[in-house]
N, C-alpha and C positions, 0 to 999 in steps of 0.2 A: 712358645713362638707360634705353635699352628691353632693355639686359643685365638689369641692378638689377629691373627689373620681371618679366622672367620668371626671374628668380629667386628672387624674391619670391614669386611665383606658383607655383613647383616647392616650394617649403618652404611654402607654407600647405598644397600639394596635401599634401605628406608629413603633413603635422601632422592635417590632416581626416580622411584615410588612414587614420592612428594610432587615432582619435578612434572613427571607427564602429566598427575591429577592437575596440574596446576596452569599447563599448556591446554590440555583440553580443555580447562575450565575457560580458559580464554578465548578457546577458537570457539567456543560455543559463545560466549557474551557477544564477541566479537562479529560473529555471522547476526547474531538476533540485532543488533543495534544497527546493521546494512541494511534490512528489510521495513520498508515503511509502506503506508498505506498511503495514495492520497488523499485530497479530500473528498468526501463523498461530493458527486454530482447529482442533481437530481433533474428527472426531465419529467415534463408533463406525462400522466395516463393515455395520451393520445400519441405520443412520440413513441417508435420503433426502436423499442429496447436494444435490440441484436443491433440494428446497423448504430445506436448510440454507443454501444460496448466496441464495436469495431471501432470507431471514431478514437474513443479512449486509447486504444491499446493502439493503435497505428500514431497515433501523438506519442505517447509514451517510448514506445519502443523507435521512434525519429529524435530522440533526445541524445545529444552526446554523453550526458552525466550517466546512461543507464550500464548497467554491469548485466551480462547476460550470464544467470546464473544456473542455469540447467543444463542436469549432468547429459553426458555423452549419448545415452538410452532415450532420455527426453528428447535430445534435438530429433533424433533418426525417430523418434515416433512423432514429430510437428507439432511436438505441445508449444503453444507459445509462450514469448520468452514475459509476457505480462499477463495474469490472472487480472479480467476484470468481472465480476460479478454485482448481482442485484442485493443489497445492503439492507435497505429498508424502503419500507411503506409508509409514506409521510401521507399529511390530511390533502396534502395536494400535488406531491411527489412520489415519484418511483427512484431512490438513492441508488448510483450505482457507486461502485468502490473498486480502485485498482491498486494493486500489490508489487510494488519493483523493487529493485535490490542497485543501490549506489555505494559508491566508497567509502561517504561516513554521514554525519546529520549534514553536514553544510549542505553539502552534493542535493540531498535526499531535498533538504529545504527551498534550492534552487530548483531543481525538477520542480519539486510540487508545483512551485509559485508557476513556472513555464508552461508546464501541461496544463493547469488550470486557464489562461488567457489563450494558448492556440486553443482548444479544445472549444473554448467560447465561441472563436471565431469560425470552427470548422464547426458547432451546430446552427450559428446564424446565417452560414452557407448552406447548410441541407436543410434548414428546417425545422432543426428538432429544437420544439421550446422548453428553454429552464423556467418554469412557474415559477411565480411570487403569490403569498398570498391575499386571498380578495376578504372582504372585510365589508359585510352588508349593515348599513345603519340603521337602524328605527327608531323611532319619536313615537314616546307613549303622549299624550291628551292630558299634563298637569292639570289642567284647571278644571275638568268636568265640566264642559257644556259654555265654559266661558272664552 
């Protein structure tokens, strides 16, 4: 009988075991599939990075879809509740990139789409230009002298 019992006991152990491996693995999947990036913006070399980054994250963080995901230590030190950083160096851009945390893709896909169109609107109120690229043409002389 007190075989059967800690036997018993070793397979529930196993099975519980299983059971949290199996919750964490989820709350982990689970948090990484909330966090999206959106798309990178890119502003001209001439445009004021920092007040551009503000723009971003003050769009972002005006959004109903966002989840404010910073722990209790974060908020009391004023880290904000959206990372926007400088991404890359294009031939005629400086990318910036922001980092928020929504419910699930849907949410994340709506944001993106929203932030991306106010954000447009709030740098063609300040000024800050999104570059296109320019594209100089030359004509070589076919005919030599004809």
């Amino acid at each position: 009988m007190e075989e059967q019992l800690i036997n018993n006991l070793s397979e529930l152990g196993i099975v519980l075991g299983i059971l949290a491996v199996t919750f964490f693995l989820a709350f982990l999947i689970n948090r990484f599939f909330k966090r999206f990036r959106v798309n990178d913006i890119g502003i001209s070399y001439d445009s004021d990075s920092d007040q551009a980054k503000e723009i971003i994250r003050s769009e972002v963080e005006a959004h109903p879809l966002l989840i404010d995901n910073r722990t209790p230590e974060q908020r009391q030190q004023g880290k904000p509740k959206v990372d926007v950083r400088l991404v890359m160096l294009r031939e005629s851009s400086a990318n910036l990139g922001a980092w928020a945390w929504t419910k699930d893709n849907a949410d994340a896909f709506a944001l993106g789409c929203d932030v991306l169109e106010s954000t447009k609107k709030s740098f063609d109120r300040e000024g800050i230009e999104i570059p296109f690229p320019h594209v100089l043409l030359s004509r070589k002389n076919l005919f030599n002298g004809i």
